[in-house]
MARLUMVO-506916 format. One line per field, with one value per residue (C-alpha): residue number from 0; x, y, z. Coordinates in steps of 0.25 Angstrom, whole numbers, plus 2048, in hexadecimal, padded with zeros to 3 digits. Each point is the difference from the previous one (the first is absolute). Layout:
% residues N
i <- c(NUM/...)
x <- c(X/...)
y <- c(Y/...)
z <- c(Z/...)
END
This chain:
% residues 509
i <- c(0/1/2/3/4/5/6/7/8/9/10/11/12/13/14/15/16/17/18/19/20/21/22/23/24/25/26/27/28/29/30/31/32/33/34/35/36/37/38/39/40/41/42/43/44/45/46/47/48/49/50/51/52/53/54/55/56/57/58/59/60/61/62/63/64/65/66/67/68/69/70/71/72/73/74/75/76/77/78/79/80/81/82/83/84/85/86/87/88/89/90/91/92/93/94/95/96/97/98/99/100/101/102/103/104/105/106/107/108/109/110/111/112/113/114/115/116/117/118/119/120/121/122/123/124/125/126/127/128/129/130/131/132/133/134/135/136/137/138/139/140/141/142/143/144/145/146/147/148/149/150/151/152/153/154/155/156/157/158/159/160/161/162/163/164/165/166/167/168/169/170/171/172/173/174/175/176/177/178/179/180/181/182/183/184/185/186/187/188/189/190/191/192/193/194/195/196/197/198/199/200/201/202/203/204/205/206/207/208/209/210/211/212/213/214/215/216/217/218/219/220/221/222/223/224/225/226/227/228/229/230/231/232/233/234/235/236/237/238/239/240/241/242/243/244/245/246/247/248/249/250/251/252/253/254/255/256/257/258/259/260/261/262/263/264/265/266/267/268/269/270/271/272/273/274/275/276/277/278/279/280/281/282/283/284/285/286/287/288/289/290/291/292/293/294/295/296/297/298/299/300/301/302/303/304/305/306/307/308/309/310/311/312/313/314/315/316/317/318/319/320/321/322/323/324/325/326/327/328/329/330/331/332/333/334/335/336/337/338/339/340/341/342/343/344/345/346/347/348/349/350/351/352/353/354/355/356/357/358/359/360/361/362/363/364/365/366/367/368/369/370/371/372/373/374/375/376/377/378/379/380/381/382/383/384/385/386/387/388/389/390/391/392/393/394/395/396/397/398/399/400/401/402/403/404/405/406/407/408/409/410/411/412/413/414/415/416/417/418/419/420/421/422/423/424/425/426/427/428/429/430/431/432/433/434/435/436/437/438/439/440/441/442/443/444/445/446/447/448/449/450/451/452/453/454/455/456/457/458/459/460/461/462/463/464/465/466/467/468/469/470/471/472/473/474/475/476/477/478/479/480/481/482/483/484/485/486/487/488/489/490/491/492/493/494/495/496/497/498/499/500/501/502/503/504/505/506/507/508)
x <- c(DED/806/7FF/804/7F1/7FF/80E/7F9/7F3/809/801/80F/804/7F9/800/809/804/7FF/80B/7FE/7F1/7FF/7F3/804/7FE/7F8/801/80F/805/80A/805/80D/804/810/805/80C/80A/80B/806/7F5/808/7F7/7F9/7F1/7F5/7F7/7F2/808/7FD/80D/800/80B/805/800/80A/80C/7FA/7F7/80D/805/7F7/808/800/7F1/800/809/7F6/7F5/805/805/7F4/7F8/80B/7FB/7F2/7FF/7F0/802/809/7FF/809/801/806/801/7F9/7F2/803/808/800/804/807/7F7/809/7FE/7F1/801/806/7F9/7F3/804/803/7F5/808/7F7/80A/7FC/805/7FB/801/80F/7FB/7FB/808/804/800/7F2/7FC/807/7FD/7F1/801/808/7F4/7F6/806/805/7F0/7FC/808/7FB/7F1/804/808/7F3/7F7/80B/800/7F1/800/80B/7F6/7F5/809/805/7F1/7FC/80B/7FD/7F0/804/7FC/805/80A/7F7/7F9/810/800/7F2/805/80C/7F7/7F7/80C/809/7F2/808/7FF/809/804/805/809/808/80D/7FD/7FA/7F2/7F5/7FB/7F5/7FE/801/802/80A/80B/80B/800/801/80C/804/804/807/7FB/80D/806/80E/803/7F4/7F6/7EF/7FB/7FB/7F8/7FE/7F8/7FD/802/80B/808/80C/80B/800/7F2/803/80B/7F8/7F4/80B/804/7F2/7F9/80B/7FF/7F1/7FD/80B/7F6/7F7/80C/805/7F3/7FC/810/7FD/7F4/806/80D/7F7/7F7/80B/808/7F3/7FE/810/7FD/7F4/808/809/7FA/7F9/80D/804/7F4/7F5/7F2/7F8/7F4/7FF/7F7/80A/809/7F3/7F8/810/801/7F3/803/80F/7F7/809/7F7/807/7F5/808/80A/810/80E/80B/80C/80B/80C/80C/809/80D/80A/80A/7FD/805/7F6/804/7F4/803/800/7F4/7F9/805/7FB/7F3/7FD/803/7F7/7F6/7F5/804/800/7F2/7FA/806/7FE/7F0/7FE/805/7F7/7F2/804/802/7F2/806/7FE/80E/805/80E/809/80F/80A/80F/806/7F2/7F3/7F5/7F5/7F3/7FC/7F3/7FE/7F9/7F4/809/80F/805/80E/800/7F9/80C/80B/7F9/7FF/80F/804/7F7/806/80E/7FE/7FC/80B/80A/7FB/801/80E/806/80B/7F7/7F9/7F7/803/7F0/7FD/7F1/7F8/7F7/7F4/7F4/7F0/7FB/800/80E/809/805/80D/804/801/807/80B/800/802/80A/808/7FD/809/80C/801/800/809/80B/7FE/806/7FC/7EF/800/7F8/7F2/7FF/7F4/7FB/7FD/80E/808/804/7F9/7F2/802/807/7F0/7FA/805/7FD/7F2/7FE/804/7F5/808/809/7F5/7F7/80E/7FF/7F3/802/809/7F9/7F1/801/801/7F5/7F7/805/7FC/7F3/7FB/809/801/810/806/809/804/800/80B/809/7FE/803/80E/804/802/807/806/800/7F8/800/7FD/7F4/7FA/800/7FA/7F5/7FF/801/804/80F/7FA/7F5/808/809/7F4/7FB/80C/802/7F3/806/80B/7F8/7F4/80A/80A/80A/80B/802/80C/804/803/7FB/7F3/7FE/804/7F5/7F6/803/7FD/7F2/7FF/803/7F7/7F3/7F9/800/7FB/7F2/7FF/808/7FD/7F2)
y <- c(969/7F1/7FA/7F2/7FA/805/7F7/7F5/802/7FD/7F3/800/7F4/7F4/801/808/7FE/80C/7FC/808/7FD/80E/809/803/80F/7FF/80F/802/808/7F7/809/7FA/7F0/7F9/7F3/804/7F8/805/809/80A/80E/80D/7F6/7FD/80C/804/7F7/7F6/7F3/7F5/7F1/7F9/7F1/7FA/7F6/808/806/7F2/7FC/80C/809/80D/800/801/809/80A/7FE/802/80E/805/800/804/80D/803/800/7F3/7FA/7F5/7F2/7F4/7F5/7F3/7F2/7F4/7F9/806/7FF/80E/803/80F/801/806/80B/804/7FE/809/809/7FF/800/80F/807/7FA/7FA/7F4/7F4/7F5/7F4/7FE/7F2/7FF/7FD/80D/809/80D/807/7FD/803/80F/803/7FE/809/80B/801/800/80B/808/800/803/80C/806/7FE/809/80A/802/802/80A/807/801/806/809/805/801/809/809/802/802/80B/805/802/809/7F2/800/7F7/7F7/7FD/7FB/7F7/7FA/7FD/7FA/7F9/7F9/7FD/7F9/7FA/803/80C/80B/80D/80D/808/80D/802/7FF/7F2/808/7F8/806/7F7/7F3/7F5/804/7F7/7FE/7F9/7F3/808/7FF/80C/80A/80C/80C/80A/807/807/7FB/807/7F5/804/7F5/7F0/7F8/7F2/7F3/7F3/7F7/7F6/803/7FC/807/803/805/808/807/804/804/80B/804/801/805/809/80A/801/801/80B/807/804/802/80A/807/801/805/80B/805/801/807/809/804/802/809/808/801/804/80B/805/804/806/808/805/803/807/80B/7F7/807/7F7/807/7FD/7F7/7F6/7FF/800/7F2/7FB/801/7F9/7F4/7FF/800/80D/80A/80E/806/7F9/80B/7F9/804/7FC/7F5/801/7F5/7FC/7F4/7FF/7F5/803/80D/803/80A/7F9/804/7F5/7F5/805/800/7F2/7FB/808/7F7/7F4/802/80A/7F5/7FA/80D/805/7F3/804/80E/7FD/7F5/80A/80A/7F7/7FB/80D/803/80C/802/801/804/7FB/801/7FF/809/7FC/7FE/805/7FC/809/800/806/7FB/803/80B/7F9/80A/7FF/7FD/804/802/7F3/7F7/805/7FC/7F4/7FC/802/7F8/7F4/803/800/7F4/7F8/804/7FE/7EF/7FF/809/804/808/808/80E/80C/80E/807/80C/804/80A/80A/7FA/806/7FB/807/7FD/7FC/807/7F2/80A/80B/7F5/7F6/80D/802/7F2/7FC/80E/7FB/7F1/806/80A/7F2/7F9/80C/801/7F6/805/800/7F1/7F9/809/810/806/80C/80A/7FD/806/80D/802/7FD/80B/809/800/7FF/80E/806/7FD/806/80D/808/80A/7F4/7F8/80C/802/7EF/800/80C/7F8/7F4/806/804/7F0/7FC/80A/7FC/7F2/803/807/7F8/7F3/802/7F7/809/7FE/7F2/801/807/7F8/7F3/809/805/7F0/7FC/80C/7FB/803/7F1/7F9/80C/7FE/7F1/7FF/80A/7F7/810/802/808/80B/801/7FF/80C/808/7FE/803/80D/805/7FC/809/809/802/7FE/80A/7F5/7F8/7F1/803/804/7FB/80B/800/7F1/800/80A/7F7/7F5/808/805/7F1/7FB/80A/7FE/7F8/80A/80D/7FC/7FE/80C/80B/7FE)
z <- c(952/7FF/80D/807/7FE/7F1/7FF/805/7FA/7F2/803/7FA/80A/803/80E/80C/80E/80B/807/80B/802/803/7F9/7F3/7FC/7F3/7FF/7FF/7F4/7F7/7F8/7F8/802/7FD/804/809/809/80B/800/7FF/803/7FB/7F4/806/7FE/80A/7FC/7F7/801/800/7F9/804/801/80E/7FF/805/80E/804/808/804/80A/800/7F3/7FE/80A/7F9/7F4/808/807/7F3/7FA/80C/800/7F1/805/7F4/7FE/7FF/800/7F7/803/7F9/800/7FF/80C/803/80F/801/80E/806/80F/80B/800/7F0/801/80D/7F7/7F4/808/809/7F1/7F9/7F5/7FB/7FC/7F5/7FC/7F2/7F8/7FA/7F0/801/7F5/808/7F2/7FD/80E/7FD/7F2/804/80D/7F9/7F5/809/80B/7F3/7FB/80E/801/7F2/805/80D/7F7/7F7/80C/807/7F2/7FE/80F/7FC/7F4/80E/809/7F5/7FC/80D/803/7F4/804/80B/80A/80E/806/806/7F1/7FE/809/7FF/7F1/805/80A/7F6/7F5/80B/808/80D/80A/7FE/808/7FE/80B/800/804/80E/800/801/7F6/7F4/7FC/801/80A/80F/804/7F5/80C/7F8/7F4/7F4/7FF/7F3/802/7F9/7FE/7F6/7FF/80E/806/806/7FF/806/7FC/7FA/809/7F9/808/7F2/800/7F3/7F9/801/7F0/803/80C/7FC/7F1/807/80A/7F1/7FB/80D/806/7F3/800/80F/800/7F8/809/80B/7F5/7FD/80F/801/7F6/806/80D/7FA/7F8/80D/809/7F4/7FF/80F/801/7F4/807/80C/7FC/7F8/80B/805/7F4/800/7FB/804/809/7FE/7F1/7FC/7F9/80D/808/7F6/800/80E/803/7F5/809/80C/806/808/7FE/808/80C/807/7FE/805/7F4/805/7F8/802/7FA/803/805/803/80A/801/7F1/7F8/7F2/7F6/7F6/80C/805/7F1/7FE/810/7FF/7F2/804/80D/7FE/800/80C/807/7FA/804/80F/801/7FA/80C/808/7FF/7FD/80F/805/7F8/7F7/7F2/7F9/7EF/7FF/7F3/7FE/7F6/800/80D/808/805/802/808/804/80C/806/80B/80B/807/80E/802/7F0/804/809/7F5/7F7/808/805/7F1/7FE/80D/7FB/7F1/806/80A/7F1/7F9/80A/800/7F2/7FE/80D/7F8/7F9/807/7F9/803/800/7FD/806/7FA/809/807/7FF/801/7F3/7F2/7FB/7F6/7FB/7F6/80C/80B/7F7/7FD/810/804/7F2/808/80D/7FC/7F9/80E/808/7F8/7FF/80F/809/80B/7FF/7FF/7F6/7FE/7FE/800/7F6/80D/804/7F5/7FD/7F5/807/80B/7F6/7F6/80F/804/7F1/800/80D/7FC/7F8/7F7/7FA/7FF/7F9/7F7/7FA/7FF/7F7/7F7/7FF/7FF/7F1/7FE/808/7FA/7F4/801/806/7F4/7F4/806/7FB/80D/801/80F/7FE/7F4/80A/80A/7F6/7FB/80D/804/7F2/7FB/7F2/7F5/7FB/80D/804/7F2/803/80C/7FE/7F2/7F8/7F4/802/7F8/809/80D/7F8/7FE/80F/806/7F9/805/80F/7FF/7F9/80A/80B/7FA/804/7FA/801/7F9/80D/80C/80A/7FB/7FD/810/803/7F6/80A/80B/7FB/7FD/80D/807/7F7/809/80A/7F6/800/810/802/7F7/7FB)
END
């Protein structure tokens, strides 16, 4: 960086006059130089230093005062007067000005040619700004390297640290530091964004030029993002596997496997914990509109996660959440005393949150039942997913519909209380547990995964089955159940036996 002293250190004019007498800032950046007069409109560059003859504003105060406030409006380094007489004097009001916005003033001999004084300065700022482009090259080479070699953020800006030789720090987005120094207030600051979204900035305590500052934003902007992008993909590609997780569970996914148990463990979930499923979806205004709610739940979702988990670590619950489309799912952990309480106390806190941040918006819940033992994460999905779309075609329940409150519940509540209906499903459904007891054929989960999707394509998919394979399986339902699910009476009396499996084994054995 060309500054004030290395001017002076050239030795390009015999001698000079501070005519303010004021400290002269060695360290200020010159960073272009023009012999300039009255008017000066937009002409003068921020760090330029200005030649001009004298002669014209010795007699006239207002004038030197305009020059004076023009340049200190351009932020100007530097001012070089000359004439005649070597007894230019300044007002007490320009040198109060001058002095206040640290513009150094020079008078400078008059043989002096203004030309030579600029050729010699533009050559030497425009060798000084090569030398710092090499060195902001050569560190570009260091950072790309290192993000290359798998180095942490802080080894980025230790480099940056040692090629600048000043202290450097890192923040997030949220002013937080990184790395690097602990107190970056009397920083300059570059922002770190990209396509209008902001990742945090890099702060350096260096004086620069403005040249210089505004390549090291282009040079260090791109590769810092680097590390903002990598950390942003991991995070995306934890919270989409943690999302998939979930609901898989909800779809039917065996949490006694030992791939959902080690995934489980390595996403930090605890299946062993007994949890009643939350299902909400958004509303505006009261208007149940899928495709607004889609678009509202994607722009937000990770807002409201980030809520919804704070809620329940301060309420010292575990809690899965995922979203699909236009709802939010939750499992929320059943605590030993008060289960029902805990939910709704949740939901208040969940409400009071959303309501600060979107007033207009509200969530019709459906609650799944609330039980102490071990948690079928697909079945209470199903109850509270029917649970939700009975509150929100229902005006007149209010904002949250339990399970146990629906028809449905006390309907399967009344079958599995009567012995001969019971013994008559068990009947039907038996030939597929046997079946899969002695040929691990699945069978009872294959219906299970059909009876939700009701399509060949979809079932094969989730169950990742080859549609010949779901083809073959589903025949050997129909054939050990001597039921069609070509037809609609026996796929209702599958879902029954479905819905009432739980209870077969406490009942009947």
């Amino acid at each position: 960086m060309f500054t004030i002293k290395d001017f002076l250190e050239m030795k390009l004019v015999p001698w000079y006059r501070n005519l303010t007498d004021a400290p002269i800032p060695m360290t200020k950046p010159i960073e272009y130089a023009s012999v300039n007069d009255l008017p000066l409109d937009d002409f003068i560059r921020e760090n330029e230093m200005v030649i001009s003859i004298a002669t014209p504003y010795m007699k006239d105060e207002k004038l030197m005062t305009e020059f004076i406030n023009g340049l200190i409006d351009a932020n100007a380094s530097i001012f070089l007067l000359a004439t005649p007489s070597n007894k230019l004097v300044l007002s007490d009001k320009n040198i109060k000005i001058a002095k206040e916005n640290d513009l150094p003033i020079f008078q400078i001999p008059w043989e002096i040619r203004f030309a030579d004084i600029l050729e010699a300065v533009l050559t030497e700022i425009h060798t000084t700004y090569n030398k710092e482009v090499d060195g902001l090259k050569e560190l570009q080479t260091k950072l790309l390297e290192a993000f290359l070699s798998n180095s942490e953020i802080s080894e980025a800006a230790k480099i940056i640290s040692e090629s600048l030789e000043c202290d450097v720090t890192i923040q997030d987005l949220n002013g937080n530091i990184i790395c690097g120094k602990d107190d970056p207030a009397e920083m300059y600051s570059i922002s770190l964004e990209s396509d209008n979204h902001l990742y945090g900035y890099f702060c350096f305590n260096l004086k620069k030029t403005i040249k210089i500052v505004s390549l090291l934003r282009r040079i260090l902007s791109p590769l810092l993002m680097l590390w903002f992008y990598k950390d942003d993909i991991i995070s995306n590609a934890q919270r989409m596997a943690r999302d998939d997780f979930v609901w898989d569970l909800a779809c039917g996914e065996d949490p006694k496997s030992e791939n959902t148990i080690r995934s489980a463990e390595l996403m930090g979930f605890h299946l062993s914990c007994p949890y009643t499923c939350i299902v909400g979806r958004p509303m505006l205004d009261g208007s149940h509109d899928k495709a607004w709610g889609n678009s509202w739940m994607t722009s937000n979702i990770n807002s409201l996660k980030k809520d919804l988990l704070f809620i329940a670590q301060s309420m010292g619950c575990e809690i899965m959440i995922t979203h699909q489309k236009d709802l939010i799912i939750i499992y929320l952990e059943n605590l030993m005393s008060g289960a029902k309480e805990s939910v709704n106390r949740f939901l208040d806190r969940a409400e009071e949150y959303l309501r600060r941040s979107s007033p207009r918006i509200f969530f019709s819940w459906g609650i799944s039942e609330i039980k102490t033992n071990l948690t079928n994460f697909r079945t209470y999905f199903i109850h509270a997913k029917l649970a939700e779309e009975l509150c929100a075609g229902n005006t007149g329940t209010g904002k949250r519909f339990q399970f146990e409150d629906t028809i449905i519940f006390n309907i399967m509540s009344a079958l599995s209380t009567n012995e001969e209906i019971m013994k008559a499903l068990y009947n039907i459904i038996c030939p597929l547990i046997e079946y899969d007891k002695t040929s691990n054929g699945c069978l009872m989960n294959t219906l299970k995964s059909y009876l939700s999707y009701r399509n060949i394509s979809e079932t094969a998919r989730n169950l990742n089955m080859h549609r010949q394979s779901l083809l073959y399986k589903l025949n050997k339902i129909e054939e050990l159940t001597d039921l069609s699910l070509k037809n609609t009476e026996d796929i209702f009396l599958m879902e029954i036996c479905m819905h009432l499996y739980a209870d077969f084994s406490n009942k009947l054995e």
